[in-house]
C-alpha positions as CSV (number, residue, x, y, z in Angstrom):
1,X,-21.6,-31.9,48.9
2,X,-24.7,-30.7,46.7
3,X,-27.0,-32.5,44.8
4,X,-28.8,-31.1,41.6
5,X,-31.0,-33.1,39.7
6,X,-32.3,-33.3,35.9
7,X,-35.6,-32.6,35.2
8,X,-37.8,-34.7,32.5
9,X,-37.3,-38.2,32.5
10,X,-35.3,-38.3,36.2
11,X,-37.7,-36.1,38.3
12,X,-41.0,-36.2,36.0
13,X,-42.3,-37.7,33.0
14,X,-44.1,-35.4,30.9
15,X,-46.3,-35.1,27.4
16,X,-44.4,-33.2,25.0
17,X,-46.3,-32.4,21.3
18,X,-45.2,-35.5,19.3
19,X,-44.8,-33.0,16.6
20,X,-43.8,-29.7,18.0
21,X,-43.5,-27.5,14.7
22,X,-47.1,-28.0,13.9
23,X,-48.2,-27.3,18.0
24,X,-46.2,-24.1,17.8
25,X,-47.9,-23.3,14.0
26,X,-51.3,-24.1,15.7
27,X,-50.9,-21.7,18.6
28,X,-49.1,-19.0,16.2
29,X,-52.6,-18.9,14.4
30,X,-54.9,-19.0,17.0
31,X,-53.1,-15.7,17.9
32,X,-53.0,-14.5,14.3
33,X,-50.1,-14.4,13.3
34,X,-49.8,-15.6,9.2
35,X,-48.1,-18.9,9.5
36,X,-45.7,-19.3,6.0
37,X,-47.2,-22.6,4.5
38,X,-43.3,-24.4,4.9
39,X,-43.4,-23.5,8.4
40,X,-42.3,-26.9,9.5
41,X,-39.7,-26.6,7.1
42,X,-38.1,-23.1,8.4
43,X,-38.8,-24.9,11.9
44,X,-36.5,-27.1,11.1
45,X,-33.6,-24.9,10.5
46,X,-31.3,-23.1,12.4
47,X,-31.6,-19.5,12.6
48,X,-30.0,-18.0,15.6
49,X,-26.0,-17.9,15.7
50,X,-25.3,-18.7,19.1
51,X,-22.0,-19.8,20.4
52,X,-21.3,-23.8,21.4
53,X,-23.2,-24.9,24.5
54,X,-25.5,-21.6,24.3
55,X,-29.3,-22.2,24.5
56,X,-31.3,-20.3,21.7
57,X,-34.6,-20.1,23.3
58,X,-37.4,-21.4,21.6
59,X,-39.4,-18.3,21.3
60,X,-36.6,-16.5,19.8
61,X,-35.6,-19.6,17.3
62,X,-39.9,-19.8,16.3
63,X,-39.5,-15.9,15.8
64,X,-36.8,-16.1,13.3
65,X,-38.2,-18.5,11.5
66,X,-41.2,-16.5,11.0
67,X,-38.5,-13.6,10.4
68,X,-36.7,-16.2,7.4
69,X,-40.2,-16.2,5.6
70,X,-41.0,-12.2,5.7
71,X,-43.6,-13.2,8.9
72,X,-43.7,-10.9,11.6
73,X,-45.2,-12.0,15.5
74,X,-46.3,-9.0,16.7
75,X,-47.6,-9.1,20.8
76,X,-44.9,-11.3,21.5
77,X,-47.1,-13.6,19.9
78,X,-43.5,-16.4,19.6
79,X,-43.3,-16.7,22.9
80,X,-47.2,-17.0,23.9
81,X,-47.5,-19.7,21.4
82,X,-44.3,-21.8,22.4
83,X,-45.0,-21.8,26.1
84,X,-48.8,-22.8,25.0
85,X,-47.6,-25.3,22.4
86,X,-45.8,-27.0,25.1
87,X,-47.8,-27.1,28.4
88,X,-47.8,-31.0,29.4
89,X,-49.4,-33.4,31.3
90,X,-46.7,-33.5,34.3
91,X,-46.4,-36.8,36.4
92,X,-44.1,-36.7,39.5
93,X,-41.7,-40.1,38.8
94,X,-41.8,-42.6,42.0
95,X,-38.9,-41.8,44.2
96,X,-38.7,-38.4,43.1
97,X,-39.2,-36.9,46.8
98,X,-37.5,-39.5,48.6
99,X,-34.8,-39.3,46.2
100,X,-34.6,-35.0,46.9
101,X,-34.9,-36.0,51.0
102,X,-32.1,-38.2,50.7
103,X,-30.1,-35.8,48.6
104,X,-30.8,-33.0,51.6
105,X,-29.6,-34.8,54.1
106,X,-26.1,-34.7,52.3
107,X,-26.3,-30.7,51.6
108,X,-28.1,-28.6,49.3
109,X,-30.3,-29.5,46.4
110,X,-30.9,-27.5,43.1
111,X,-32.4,-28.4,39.4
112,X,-30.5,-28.5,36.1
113,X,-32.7,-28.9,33.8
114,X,-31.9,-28.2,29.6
115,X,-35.3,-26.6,28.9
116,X,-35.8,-24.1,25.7
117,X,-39.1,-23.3,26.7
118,X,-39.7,-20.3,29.1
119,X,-42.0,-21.5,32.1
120,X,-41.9,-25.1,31.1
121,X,-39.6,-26.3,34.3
122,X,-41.9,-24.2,37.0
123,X,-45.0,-24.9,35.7
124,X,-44.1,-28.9,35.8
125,X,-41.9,-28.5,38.8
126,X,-45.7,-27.1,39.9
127,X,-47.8,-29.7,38.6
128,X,-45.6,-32.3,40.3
129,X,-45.5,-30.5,43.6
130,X,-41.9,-30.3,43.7
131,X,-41.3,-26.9,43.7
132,X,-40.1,-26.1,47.2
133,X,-38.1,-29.4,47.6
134,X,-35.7,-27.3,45.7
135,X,-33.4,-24.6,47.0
136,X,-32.5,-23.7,43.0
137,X,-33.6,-23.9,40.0
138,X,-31.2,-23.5,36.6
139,X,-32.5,-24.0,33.3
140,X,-30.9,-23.7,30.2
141,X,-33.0,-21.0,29.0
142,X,-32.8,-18.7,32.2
143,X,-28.4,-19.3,32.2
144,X,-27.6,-19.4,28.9
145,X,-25.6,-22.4,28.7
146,X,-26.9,-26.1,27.8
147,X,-25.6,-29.4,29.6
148,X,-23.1,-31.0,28.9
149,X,-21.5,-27.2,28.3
150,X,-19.8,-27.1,31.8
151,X,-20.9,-23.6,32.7
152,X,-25.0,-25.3,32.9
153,X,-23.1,-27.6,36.2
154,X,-21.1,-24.3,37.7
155,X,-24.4,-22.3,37.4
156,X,-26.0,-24.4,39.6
157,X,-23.0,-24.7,41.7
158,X,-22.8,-21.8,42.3
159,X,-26.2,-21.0,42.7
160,X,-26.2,-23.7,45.7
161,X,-22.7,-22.2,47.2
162,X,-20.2,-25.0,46.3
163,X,-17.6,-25.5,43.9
164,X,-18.5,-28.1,41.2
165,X,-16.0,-30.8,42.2
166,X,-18.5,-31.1,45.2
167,X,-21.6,-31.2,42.8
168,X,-23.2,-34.6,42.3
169,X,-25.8,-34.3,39.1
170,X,-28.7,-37.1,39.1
171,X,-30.3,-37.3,35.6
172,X,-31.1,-39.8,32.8
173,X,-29.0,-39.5,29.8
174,X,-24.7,-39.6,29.8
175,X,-24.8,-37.5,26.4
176,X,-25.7,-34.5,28.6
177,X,-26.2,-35.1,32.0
178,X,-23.0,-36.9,32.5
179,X,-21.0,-33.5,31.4
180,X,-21.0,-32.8,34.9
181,X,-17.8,-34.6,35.3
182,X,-15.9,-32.7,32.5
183,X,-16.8,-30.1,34.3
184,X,-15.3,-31.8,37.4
185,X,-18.5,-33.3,39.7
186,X,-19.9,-36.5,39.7
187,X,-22.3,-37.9,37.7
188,X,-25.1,-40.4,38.8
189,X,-26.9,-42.1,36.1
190,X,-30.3,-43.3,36.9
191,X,-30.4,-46.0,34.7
192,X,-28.3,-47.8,36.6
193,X,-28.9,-46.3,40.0
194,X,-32.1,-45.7,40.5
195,X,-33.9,-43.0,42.1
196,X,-34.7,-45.6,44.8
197,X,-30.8,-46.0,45.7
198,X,-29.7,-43.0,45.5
199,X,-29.0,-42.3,49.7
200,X,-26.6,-45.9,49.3
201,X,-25.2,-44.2,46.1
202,X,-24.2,-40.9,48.1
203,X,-23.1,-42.6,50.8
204,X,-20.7,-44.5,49.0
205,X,-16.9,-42.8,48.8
206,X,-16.3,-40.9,45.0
């Protein structure tokens, strides 16, 4: 068996802009870039084609929304801004490392993590000192593919060397989290198991 685990709101709790368009318009200017007055608006919208279950990165959605408007971002000035925009207060969630030890002692343990932001999930994995308690980490913006899409659950798979029916995936929310069991794993919901049970949980026959 392996274990991955979801990131924000099952590992850490985190600060996120309470209105993100107008973090990312903030830290487009401070780099210069002429924000469009109805940035919010463009924000808003979807710009990128990208197939079902694909991750558009955020840098590349903020860039074509400057793109819709006639704005260029010169620099790479999208993607300094996003991963400044969002760069949270990061606090480790109780349990969360006897929660990963328990998982260990059952096989290896990865992250799966939906995360448009580029360096978001290392810098809070970082802040929360969780980094090397992990033997992978798989993010929706490094693989492509957001959960519940079940190629997210056989990147990580793979990436910890065992087919997905022998996956277990701890996170917070069914919506996405629980695709892991369309995808043929096991889902563990930590609303109803918490991080605190989870050895009992694994124990327990599937």
């Amino acid at each position: 068996m392996a274990v991955s685990f979801d990131l924000f709101g099952t590992l850490v709790d985190a600060d996120r802009p309470t209105d993100p368009a107008a973090a990312v318009a903030r830290e487009l200017r401070e780099r210069d870039v002429a924000v469009p007055s109805d940035f919010e608006a463009a924000y808003r919208k979807t710009h990128v084609d990208a197939p079902e279950g694909a991750e558009v990165p955020l840098p590349a959605h903020v860039s074509a929304a400057l793109a819709s408007r006639g704005v260029d971002a010169p620099n790479n000035a999208a993607r300094r801004a996003v991963v400044a925009a969002f760069d949270p207060e990061v606090r480790r969630r109780p349990g969360a490392i006897e929660a990963i030890e328990a998982a260990r002692e059952h096989g290896p343990v990865g992250l799966c993590s939906n995360c448009s932001v580029p360096e978001l999930a290392r810098r809070a994995l970082i802040r929360a000192d969780l980094r090397d308690a992990l033997d992978c980490v798989v993010t929706s913006v490094a693989c492509g593919w957001r959960k519940p899409d079940p190629r997210a659950f056989e990147t990580v798979a793979r990436r910890l060397d065992v087919p997905v029916a022998e996956l277990t995936h701890v996170g917070d929310d069914p919506a996405t989290d629980g695709g892991v069991v369309d995808a043929g794993g096991r889902f563990v919901d930590i609303d109803e198991t918490p991080l605190s049970a989870l050895d009992a949980e694994l124990e327990a026959p599937r």
